[in-house]
C-alpha positions, 0 to 999 in steps of 0.5 A, spaced: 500 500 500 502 506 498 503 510 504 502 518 505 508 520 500 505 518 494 497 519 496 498 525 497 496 528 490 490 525 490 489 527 498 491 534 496 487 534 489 480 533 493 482 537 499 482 543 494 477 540 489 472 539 495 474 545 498 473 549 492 465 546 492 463 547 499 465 554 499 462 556 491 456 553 493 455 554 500 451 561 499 449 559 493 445 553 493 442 547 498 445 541 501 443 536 497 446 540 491 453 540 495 452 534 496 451 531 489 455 536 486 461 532 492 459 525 489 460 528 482 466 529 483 468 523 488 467 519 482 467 523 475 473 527 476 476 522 481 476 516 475 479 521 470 484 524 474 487 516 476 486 515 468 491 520 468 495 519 473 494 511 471 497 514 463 502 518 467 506 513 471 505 508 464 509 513 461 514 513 466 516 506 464 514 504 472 512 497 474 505 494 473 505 493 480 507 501 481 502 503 476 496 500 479 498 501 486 498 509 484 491 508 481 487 505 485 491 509 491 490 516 487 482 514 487 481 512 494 485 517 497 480 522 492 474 518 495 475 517 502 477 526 502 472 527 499 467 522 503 468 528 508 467 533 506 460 529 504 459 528 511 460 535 514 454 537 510 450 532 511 452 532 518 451 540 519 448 546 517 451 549 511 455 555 515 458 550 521 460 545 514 464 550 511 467 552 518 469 543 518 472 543 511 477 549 512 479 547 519 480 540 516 482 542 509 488 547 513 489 542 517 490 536 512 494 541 508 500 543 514 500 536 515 501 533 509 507 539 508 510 538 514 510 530 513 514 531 506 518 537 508 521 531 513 521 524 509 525 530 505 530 532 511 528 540 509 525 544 514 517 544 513 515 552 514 517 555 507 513 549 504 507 549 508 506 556 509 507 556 501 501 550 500 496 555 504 497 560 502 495 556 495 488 553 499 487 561 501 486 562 493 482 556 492 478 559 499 477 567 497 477 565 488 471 560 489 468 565 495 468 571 490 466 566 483 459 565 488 458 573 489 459 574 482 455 570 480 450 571 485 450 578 484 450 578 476 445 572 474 
């Protein structure tokens, strides 16, 4: 099994991804909207970005043993990050769900930094203040993208 090295694209694309939707749509739009829109990506999107890391891998002439543990690694890494973004808005109201995604998608982030940062022997700050500075644009971009669109449409 892979360990958190190599899950942490699929981890960190479905922090962002599920980050980005929670927010987007929070203001704008029901649970159940937030929720299928979750699933639509904990599946669609999460197939086509293990198809690509699948071809990546493939490409890179690795084992078939590699190749496969990334893919089905990368998918259920992505599956299971998003599952929980999926439960905070069904387990909460809207607003307390978003407040659980940005402490749980920070928290995710300084923590896969910072295990990187030490399997590679470098101090973890620099990186990890680099990564959330990339989650805050995700959170500010989607939170503006939905008044913009509130407002006009």
């Amino acid at each position: 099994m892979k360990d958190i090295y190599d899950l942490s694209f699929g981890t960190t694309s479905a922090i962002m991804t599920g980050l980005g939707i929670v927010i987007g749509l929070s203001g704008a739009a029901n649970s159940m909207t937030i929720i299928t829109s979750l699933l639509i990506i904990a599946i669609a999107d999460n197939i086509s970005d293990s198809f690509g890391m699948h071809i990546y891998k493939e490409s890179q002439c690795s084992t078939k043993k590699d190749v496969k543990e990334t893919t089905f690694g990368n998918f259920i890494a992505r599956l299971i990050t998003t599952a929980i973004f999926i439960f905070f808005v069904i387990v909460f109201p809207t607003n307390l769900a978003v407040i659980f995604s940005v402490i749980f998608s920070l928290f995710s982030i300084i923590w896969i930094s910072y295990s990187i940062s030490l399997h590679q022997g470098k101090k973890p700050y620099l990186p990890i203040l680099k990564h959330l500075f990339i989650a805050i644009i995700v959170m500010i971009t989607s939170f503006l993208l939905r008044e913009i669109i509130l407002r006009f449409f």
